[in-house]
ZABAZA-790459 format. One record per residue (C-alpha): x, y, z. Coordinates in steps of 0.5 Angstrom, whole numbers, plus 500, padded with zeros to 3 digits. Last residue first. Example, Ala and Ser with C-alpha at 12.3 -4.5 7.8 and 13.67 -1.06 7.14 Angstrom:
<recs>
527498514525491516
</recs>
This chain:
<recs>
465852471460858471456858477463856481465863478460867480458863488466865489465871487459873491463869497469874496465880496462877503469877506469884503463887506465883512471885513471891519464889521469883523474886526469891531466884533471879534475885539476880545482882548489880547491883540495878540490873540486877536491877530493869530489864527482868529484874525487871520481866518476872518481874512476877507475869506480865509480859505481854510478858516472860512472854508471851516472843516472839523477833526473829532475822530481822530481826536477820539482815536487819539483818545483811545490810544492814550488811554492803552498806554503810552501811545507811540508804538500802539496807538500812533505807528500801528493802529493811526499810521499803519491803518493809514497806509495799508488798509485803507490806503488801497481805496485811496489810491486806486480811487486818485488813480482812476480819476487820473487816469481819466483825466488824461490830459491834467489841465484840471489839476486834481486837488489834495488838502494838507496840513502846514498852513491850515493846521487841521481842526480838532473836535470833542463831541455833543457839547453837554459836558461844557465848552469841550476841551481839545482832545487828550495825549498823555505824558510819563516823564523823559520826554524826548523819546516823544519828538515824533508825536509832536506831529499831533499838532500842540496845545501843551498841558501840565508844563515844566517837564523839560519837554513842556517847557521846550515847546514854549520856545522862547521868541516872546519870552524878553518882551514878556507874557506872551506872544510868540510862544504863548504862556498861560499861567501868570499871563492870565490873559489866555485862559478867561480869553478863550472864555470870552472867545466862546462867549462871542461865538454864543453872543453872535460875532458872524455866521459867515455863509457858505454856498449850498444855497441854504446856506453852509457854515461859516467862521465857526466856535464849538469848544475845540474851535477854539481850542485850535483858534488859541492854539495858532499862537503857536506852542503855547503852554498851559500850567506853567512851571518858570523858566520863561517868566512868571514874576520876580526871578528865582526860576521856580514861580508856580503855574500848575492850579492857575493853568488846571482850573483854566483846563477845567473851564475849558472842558473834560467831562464826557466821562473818557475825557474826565477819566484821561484827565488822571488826577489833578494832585499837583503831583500827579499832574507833574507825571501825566504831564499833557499833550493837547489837540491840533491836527498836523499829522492827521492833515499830513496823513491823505490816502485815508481822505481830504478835499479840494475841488468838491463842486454842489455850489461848495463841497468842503464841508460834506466832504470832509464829513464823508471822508473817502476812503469808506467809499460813497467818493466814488471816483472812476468818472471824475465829475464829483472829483471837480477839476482845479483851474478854474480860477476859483478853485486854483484860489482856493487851494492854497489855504489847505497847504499842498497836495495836487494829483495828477501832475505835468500836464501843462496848462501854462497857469496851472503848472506855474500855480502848481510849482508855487503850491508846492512850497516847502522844497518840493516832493515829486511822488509817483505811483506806478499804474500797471493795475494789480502789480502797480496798486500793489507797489504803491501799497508796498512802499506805504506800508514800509513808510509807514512801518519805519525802515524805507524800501527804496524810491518812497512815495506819497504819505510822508507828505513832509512838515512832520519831517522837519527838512521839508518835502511837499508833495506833487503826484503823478500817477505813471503809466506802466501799461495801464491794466484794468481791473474795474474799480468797484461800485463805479460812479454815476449811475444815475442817468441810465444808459445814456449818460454812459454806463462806465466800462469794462469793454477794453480800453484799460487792457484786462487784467489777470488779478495780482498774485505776487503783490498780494504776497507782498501785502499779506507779508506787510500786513502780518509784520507790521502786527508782530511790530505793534504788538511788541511796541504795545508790550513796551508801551505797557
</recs>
C-alpha cells in the first residue's frame, strides 16, 4: 500500500509541477503597479475594504523579503520560504516554482533570509532602529507578542491588498489571535512550520498487535479514542525486559515522552485552556476551574505512573532523566509516542509498522480531536511595520499565500505527509483530522504571567496537580500583563 501511495504521490508531483511551470511561461499581460486598478478609497464606499482578487500589476522586479529561521535539524527550518537552486524533494520544488509563478505573474521576487536558530533577535534589531530591511517576520509563536505590544508589528486588518476572507487564510486562527479587533501575528496556507511542529501521537502498529490492542485508527475513526484508553494502553504495554529491577530506560513502555512539552500538548488535546476571549475582545484567563482542574487530574492519572509512562527529562529515575525517549520508540519498545508531527522525517528509521493518530479526547462526547502547535519551534508570521512600502508588503503577503494554496501546501499535506509518508490509506486520514483539529491559546502563546510555563513544563515536573496555588501565585501579574496589553492596543 505505501509503495503504490509513493507512486501516486510521484505521478501526481509531476502533473503540479508541469501545470505550474507552464503557468510560469504564460503570466497575464500586466499593468504597472501605479496604474488605475486601485483599492476604493474611504471615499468611495466605507465598506469595501479589501480586495476580492488581487489586481495584476506588475512591481518591476522588487524583492518581498522575508525572515526565517534556518537550523541544522530540518524539522526546526521554514522550509516553506525560498530556495536559490531548484531543490529535490516535492516540496521544496513546489515551493521553487510557486515563487517562481508569483514572480512571472506580478515581478515581485520572493526572497528568504534564513538566520541561525533565532530570528526573532534580527528582528527585534530591525524594529527597534526602523529599518526596512524585511517584509514579512517568521519566527517563534512566543516572540511575536512583545513586538505587538511595542507597536512595532502592522495590523494585517489594515493592509490594503490583504483579504484575510480567502480560503488562505485560517479563519480559526485568526479569530483566536485577533486581539482589541488587531491581528498582529497569525498563521495561514503559506505558513508549514506551525504544521510541521503541531503535537499529536505515533504509535506501533506492530507491538499493539501484539499485545492484542487492535487497530487504534478504528476507535479515532469511532469518535471513541480517549485519554482513559490511552491510560489502559501505557499500563497494558509497559513490561520489564532489561533485566534490571524496576522500569528503567531499556525496558518496553506503554507511553513514551518525547518533551515534557506532552504533557500540555494532551493537554490540550483533552479540552484544557488558559484563555479565551471576553466580551471586550480582549483575552480573559479562565482560571483553575473544577473542569480544567479535572482534566489536569486525568493528565496526571498517566503521568505518575512512573511504571508506564516514561517522560524524557523527567521521569522515572535520576539516571533516565537525559535518555532520549524518542529512541524507545524508534527501537520498537514503545506502543504510543507524543511527538510533533515533524517525527515524519525520521520514518525510514523505523523498521515496524507505525501509525499516526489525534491526540485523545477526554470523553467520546468531546466535539473534536485538537493539536496545538510548538510554541517554541513552530511559527507565527508578522509584518514589521517599519517596513516603508507597506503596500508591497500587503500585496506580497496575499500573492503568497493565495498561491500557496495549491502549490506549496497542497504538496505538504496531499502529497509529501498522505501519500509519501503515510503508511496506508488510515494514516492519511488522521493526519488530516489532526490537520484539522489545531487550536490557538494567546495565553499559551504569549505566556501571560508565565501561566504558559507552568503547564509546558513546570507542573509536570512538579509531579502533582499544584494548577491551583501556581495560578493565584501569577494571577495578579498574568492579569497586569493583560491590562497592558489592552492600553497599548487602545493606543496603536
Amino acid at each position: 500500500m505505501k509503495i503504490a501511495l509513493r507512486f501516486v504521490a510521484l505521478i501526481l508531483a509531476f502533473v503540479m509541477i508541469s501545470s505550474m511551470l507552464f503557468a510560469c511561461a504564460k503570466p497575464d499581460e500586466p499593468v504597472g503597479k501605479d496604474d488605475e486598478i486601485k483599492n476604493p478609497s474611504a471615499s468611495d464606499t466605507e465598506e469595501v475594504k479589501f480586495y476580492e482578487n488581487l489586481p495584476v500589476m506588475d512591481w518591476g522586479g522588487e524583492e518581498y523579503r522575508i525572515l526565517g529561521r534556518e537550523f541544522a535539524e530540518n524539522n526546526f527550518k521554514n522550509f516553506e520560504v525560498d530556495y536559490e537552486e531548484m531543490p529535490e524533494d516535492v516540496v521544496g520544488l513546489a515551493v521553487y516554482n510557486r515563487n517562481a509563478a508569483i514572480k512571472a505573474k506580478y515581478g515581485l521576487d520572493v526572497v528568504g533570509t534564513l538566520v541561525d536558530e533565532k530570528p526573532h533577535i534580527p528582528a527585534k534589531l530591525m524594529l527597534e532602529s526602523g529599518e526596512d530591511r524585511y517584509d514579512l517576520i517568521i519566527c517563534a509563536s512566543d516572540q511575536h507578542h512583545p513586538f505587538a505590544i511595542q507597536g512595532y508589528l502592522a495590523n494585517m486588518k489594515d493592509l490594503k491588498y490583504v483579504n484575510l476572507t480567502k480560503d488562505c487564510w485560517n479563519e480559526y486562527a485568526n479569530e483566536q489571535l485577533t486581539m482589541g479587533g488587531k491581528l498582529y501575528y497569525t498563521t495561514n496556507k503559506f505558513l508549514l512550520q506551525d504544521k510541521h511542529r503541531s503535537w499529536m501521537v505515533w504509535y506501533n502498529r506492530t507491538m499493539a498487535q501484539e499485545l492484542n490492542l487492535g487497530h487504534i485508527e478504528d476507535e479515532v475513526f469511532a469518535g471513541t479514542w480517549t485519554i482513559d484508553r490511552l491510560i489502559e494502553i501505557s499500563k497494558q504495554g509497559s513490561a520489564e525486559t532489561d533485566g534490571s529491577d524496576g522500569m528503567t530506560y531499556g525496558d518496553k513502555w506503554g507511553v513514551t515522552f518525547s518533551d515534557p512539552y506532552c504533557f500540555a500538548q494532551l493537554l490540550f488535546g483533552i479540552g484544557f485552556r488558559l484563555s479565551e476571549h471576553g466580551e471586550d475582545g480582549y483575552p480573559k484567563l479562565v482560571g483553575p476551574t473544577d473542569q480544567m482542574l479535572s482534566y489536569i487530574d486525568k493528565m496526571f492519572e498517566l503521568t505518575s505512573d512512573t511504571d508506564s509512562c516514561f517522560i524524557h527529562g523527567v521521569r522515572p529515575t535520576a539516571d533516565d532523566k537525559q535518555k532520549d525517549a524518542e529512541q524507545i520508540f524508534v527501537e520498537g519498545r514503545a506502543v504510543i509516542m507524543g511527538h510533533a508531527l515533524s517525527f515524519i522525517d525520521n520514518l525510514h528509521k523505523l523498521d515496524f509498522e507505525f501509525g499516526a493518530i489525534p491526540n485523545p479526547k477526554f470523553t467520546a462526547d468531546q466535539e473534536a480531536y485538537y493539536s496545538v502547535p510548538n510554541i517554541g519551534n513552530g511559527s507565527l508570521m508578522s509584518v514589521p511595520s517599519t517596513v516603508y512600502d507597506i503596500d508591497k508588503a500587503g500585496f506580497g503577503l496575499q500573492a503568497i499565500s493565495e498561491e500557496s494554496v495549491d502549490t506549496s501546501y497542497y504538496t505538504y499535506i496531499e502529497t509529501r505527509c498522505k501519500l509519501q509518508d503515510a503508511y496506508d490509506e488510515d494514516m492519511a486520514k488522521c493526519l488530516g483530522l489532526i490537520f484539522d483539529g489545531i487550536v490557538y491559546d494567546v495565553a499559551l502563546i504569549s505566556d501571560f504571567g508565565g501561566l504558559g510555563t507552568v503547564i509546558r513544563g513546570e507542573i509536570v515536573r512538579a509531579g502533582v496537580n499544584n494548577y491551583a496555588t501556581q495560578f493565584k501565585k501569577i494571577e495578579r501579574k498574568a492579569n497586569n500583563e493583560l491590562a497592558k496589553l489592552k492600553e497599548k492596543y487602545l493606543e496603536q
